[in-house]
N, C-alpha and C positions, 0 to 999 in steps of 0.2 A: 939743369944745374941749380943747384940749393945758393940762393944768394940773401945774404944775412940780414936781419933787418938793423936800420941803423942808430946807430947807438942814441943819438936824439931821441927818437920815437919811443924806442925804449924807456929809456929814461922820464919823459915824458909822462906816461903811460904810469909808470910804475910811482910819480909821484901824485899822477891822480886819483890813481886806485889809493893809495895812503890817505890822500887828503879826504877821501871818501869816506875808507877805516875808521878813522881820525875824527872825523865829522860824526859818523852813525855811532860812534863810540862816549864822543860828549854829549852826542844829545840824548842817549840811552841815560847816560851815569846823569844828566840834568832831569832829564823824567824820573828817573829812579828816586833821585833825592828831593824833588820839588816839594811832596810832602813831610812835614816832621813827625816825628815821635809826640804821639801826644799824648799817653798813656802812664809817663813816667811820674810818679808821687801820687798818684789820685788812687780815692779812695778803693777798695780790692776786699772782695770777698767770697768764701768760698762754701759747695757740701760739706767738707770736713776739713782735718787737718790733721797727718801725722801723730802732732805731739806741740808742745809750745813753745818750740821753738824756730817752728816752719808754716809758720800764718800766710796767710792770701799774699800781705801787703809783701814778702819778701819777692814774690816775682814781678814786681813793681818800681822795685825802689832804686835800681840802675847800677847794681850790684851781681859782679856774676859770682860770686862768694859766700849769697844766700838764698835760699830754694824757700817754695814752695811745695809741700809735699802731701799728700793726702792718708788718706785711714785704706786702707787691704782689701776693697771693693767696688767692684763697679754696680753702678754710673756713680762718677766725681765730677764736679765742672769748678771753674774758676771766673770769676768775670772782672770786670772793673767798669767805676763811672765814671765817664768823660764830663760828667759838669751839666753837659751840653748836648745838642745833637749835633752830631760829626760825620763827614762823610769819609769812610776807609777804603783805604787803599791797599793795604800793606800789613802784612802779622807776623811776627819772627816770632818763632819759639824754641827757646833753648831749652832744650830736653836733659835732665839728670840720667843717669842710667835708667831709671824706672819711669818708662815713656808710658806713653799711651799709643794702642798700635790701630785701633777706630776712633775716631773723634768726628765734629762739628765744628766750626767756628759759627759765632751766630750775633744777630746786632737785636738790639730792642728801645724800643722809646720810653718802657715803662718801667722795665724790669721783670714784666709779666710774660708778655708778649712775644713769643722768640722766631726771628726769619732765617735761615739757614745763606751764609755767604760761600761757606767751603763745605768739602768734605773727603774725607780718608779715610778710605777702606784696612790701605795696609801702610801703615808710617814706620819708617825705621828709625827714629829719637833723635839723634842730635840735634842741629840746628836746621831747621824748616822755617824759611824765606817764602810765604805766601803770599801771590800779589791777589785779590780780591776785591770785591766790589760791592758798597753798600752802605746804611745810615744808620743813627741809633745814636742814644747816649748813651747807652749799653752793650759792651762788647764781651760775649761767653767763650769759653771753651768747653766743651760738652764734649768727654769721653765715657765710651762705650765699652771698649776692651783696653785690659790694659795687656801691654808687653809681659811683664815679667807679676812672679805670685807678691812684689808688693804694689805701692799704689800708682798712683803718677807723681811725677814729680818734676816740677820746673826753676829753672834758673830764673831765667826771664821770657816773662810775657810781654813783646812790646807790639804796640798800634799804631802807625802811622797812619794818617789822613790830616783832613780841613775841618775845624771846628771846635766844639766841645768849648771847655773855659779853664781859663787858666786856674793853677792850684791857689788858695785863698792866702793871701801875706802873713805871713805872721803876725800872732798877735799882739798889739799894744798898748801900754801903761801900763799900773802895776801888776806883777803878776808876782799871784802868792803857789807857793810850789806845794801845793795839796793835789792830789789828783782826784778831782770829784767836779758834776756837775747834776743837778736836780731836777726835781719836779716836786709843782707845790698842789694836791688835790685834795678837796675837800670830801667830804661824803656826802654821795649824793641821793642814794636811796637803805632801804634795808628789802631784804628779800630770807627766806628761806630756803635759798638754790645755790648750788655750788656747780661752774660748766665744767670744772677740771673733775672733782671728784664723784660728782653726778649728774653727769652729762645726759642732757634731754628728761629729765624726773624734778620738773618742780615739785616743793615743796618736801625734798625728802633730805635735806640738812637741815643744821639749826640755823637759823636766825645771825645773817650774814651783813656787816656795813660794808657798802659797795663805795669804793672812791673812783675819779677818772671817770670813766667812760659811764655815762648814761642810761645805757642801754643794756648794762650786762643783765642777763638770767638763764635759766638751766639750759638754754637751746643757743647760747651765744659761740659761737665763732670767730673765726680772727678777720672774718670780712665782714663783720658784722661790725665789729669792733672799728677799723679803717673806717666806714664809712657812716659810724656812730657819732655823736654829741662829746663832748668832754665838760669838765669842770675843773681841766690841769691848767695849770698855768706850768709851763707852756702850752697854747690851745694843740699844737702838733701830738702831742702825747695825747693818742685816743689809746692807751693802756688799761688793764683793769685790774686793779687793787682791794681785794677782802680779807675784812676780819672777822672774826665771832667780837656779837655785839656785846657789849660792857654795859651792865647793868649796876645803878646803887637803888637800895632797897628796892629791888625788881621789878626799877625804871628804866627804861631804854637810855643811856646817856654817852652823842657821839662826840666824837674828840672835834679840840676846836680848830686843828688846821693835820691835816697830812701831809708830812716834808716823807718823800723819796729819793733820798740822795743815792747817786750813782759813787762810785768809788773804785781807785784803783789801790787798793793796801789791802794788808794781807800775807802779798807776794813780795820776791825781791825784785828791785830796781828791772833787773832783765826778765824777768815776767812780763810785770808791766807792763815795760815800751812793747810788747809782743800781745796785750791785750785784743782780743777781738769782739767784733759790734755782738752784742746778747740777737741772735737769728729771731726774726720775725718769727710770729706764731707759738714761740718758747715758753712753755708752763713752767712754773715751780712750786713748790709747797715746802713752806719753813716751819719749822716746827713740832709739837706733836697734842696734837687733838685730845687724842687718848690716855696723855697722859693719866698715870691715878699717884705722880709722887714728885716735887721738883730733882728730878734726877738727873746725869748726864744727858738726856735725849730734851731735856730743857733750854731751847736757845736762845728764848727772850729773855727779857729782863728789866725788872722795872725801879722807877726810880722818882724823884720828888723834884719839880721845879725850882728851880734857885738852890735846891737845900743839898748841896753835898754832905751835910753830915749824918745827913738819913742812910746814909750808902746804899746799897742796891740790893734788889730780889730777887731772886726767882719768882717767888711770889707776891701779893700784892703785900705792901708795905704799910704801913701809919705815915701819912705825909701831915706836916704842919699847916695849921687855918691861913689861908691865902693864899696855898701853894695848888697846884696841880698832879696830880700822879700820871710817870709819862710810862711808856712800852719802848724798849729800842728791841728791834727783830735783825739779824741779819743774814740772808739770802745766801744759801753757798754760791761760788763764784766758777767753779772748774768744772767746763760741759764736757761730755763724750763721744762731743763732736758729730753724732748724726741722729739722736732722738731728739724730738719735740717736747715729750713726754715718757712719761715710762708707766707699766704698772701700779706701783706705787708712789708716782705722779716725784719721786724722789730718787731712785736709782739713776737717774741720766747726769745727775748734779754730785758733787761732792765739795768739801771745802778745803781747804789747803792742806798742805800737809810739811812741814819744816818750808815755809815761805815759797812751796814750789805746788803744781798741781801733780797732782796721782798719774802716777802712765794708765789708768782706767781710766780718767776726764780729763785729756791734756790739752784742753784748748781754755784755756783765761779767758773770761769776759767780766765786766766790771760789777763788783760786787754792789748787791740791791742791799741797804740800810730804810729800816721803816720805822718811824718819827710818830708816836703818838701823842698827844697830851688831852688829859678829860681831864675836865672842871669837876675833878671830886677830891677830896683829904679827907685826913680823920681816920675814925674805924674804919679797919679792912673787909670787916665781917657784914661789911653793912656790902661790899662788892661782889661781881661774881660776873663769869665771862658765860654766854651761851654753851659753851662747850665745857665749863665747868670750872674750877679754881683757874686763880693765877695763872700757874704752870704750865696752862695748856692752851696759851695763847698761842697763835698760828698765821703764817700769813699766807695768802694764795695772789698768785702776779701771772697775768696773760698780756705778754710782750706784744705789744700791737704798737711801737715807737715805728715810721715812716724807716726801710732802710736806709737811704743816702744821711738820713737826720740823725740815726744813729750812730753811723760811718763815721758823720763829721763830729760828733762830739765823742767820738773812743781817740779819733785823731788829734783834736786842738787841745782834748782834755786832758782824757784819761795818759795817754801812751804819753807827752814830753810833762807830765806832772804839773797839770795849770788848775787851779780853785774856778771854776765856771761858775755862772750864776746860772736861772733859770732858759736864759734866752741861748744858751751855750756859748758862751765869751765871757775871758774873766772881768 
């Protein structure tokens, strides 16, 4: 005969197995949460982007009402620096419709250097909760296939683990609401080489003042550059800045200081704060060489120390005895988001267009301003640039700024509108 068990025992029983539940349950949700979010506000950058309004930093910024979104090709990745080395635990990725369906998750010390902690063969998008295991102050996402024919695209990227460094305080005393922050380089050689335009062929440009970086010539590189000499102030800026040399009566004559001011105008307000870091390795050429007329393709322009009532040129001007005759160049600021370079060392660039960037370069980066002044006045005729009249003054920039250094002055500077000085703090 079937005789019941008693109702104690039961009972009993059944509030052990809860307290068990209950137990294995807090301490899952206590391990799960032990580690923070450590990812949110730090600096974020990416291969490409969409368009400018969907920069790195929006899968960052602890907002699920702004993406990150890429350019309509694979491989895309996204990373972000934790400051610091951190040890990870944890990846949540909220996926936009347009996911990525192979990816990587990956950590690095350097930025260089990439270790594999995950991987997904076939991801179906939305939110993906990876628990993981691994170090770095560098934490990527590396997609391979994407889902659907546009890019990837993310809400938010977050990282939980131990470490890394907090995001830097804001900053204080006066702040003057310009968005710009510098570099002051002097000239440090002349050469005959140009690495953008004639790469690996010394001696087959004209006669080149080299600012910044030391070591530039026809065979330089951007690790050449990194691990090169500077004469920037900031010494971090191992960049390299050329012009054709400025001659009076067909003397070599270099200017007395090169200010490279970084800048966010231009654009509007929402640009801006949407600015992203100028990508390591990034060539540009302003200008036109070849000119033979000051015509529209003329971007510089020159102009007289102290003497605003000289007004400005295209070409070189009569500046009054005591004065200076200066060059202002300015760098278009709208990339295309995945060339280094182009062809025409100018196609990957463009400059604004009604305060917004072209849907051909829609990623904003802070516009390059180049600062000359030579100790000459007087006759104009007495001047003459290697490449030939005024007009055809030119400038060439190989972006070799440290990335996280960049990072951090597109953030404290450029994007909330702060006047930075050289050391990037206002």
């Amino acid at each position: 005969m079937h005789r019941a068990k008693p109702r104690w025992r039961t009972a009993a029983l059944t509030t052990a197995l809860l307290a068990l539940i209950g137990g294995y349950l807090v301490s899952a949700t206590v391990a799960n949460a032990a580690d923070p979010l450590i990812s949110q506000g730090r600096p974020a950058s990416a291969s490409s982007t969409e368009n400018g309004g969907t920069p790195a930093a929006n899968a960052f910024d602890g907002n699920n009402g702004t993406r990150w979104s890429s350019a309509f090709a694979d491989p895309q990745w996204i990373r972000v620096d934790l400051g610091a080395t951190a040890t990870v635990s944890r990846v949540v990725l909220r996926w936009e419709g347009a996911y990525a369906r192979a990816f990587t998750i990956q950590t690095s010390a350097n930025g260089s250097t990439w270790t594999t902690i995950h991987t997904t063969a076939n991801g179906a998008g939305g939110v993906q909760d990876l628990a993981v295991s691994g170090s770095g102050r560098y934490v990527r996402l590396y997609a391979t296939a994407r889902a659907t024919q546009w890019g990837v695209s993310l809400w938010e990227f977050q990282v939980y683990g131990v470490g890394g460094s907090a995001p830097p305080p804001p900053p204080t005393g006066p702040i003057v609401r310009v968005a710009e922050f510098l570099a002051d380089c002097p000239v440090s050689h002349r050469l005959p080489d140009d690495p953008i335009v004639y790469p690996g062929l010394p001696g087959a440009s004209h006669m080149h003042s080299f600012m910044g970086s030391r070591v530039t010539d026809a065979y330089t590189d951007v690790s050449d550059l990194l691990a090169g000499a500077t004469n920037c102030n900031p010494a971090v800026d191992t960049s390299s800045y050329w012009v054709p040399t400025f001659y009076v009566d067909n003397q070599p004559v270099e200017p007395t200081t090169g200010i490279f001011y970084y800048l966010g105008e231009g654009v509007s307000d929402a640009v801006r704060e949407q600015t992203q870091p100028l990508p390591l390795g990034l060539r540009i050429v302003a200008g036109n060489a070849r000119a033979t007329a000051p015509d529209a393709t003329t971007i510089s322009r020159w102009s007289c120390l102290h003497h605003n009532e000289a007004g400005a040129s295209k070409d070189f001007l009569t500046c009054p005895a005591g004065s200076m005759i200066e060059s202002y160049l300015d760098f278009p600021q709208c990339w295309n988001g995945r060339d280094l370079d182009s062809a025409d060392h100018k196609s990957h660039m463009a400059y604004p267009v009604n305060n917004a960037c072209p849907a051909t370069h829609p990623v904003h980066v802070p516009k390059l301003r180049q600062v000359l002044r030579y100790p000459a006045n007087g006759n104009p005729a007495r001047f003459r640039l290697s490449s030939g009249a005024g007009f055809t003054m030119h400038g060439d920039f190989f972006n070799a700024w440290p990335e996280a250094e960049m990072e951090r002055r597109v953030r404290d500077c450029i994007r909330p509108k702060i006047k930075c000085g050289v050391n990037g703090t206002p």
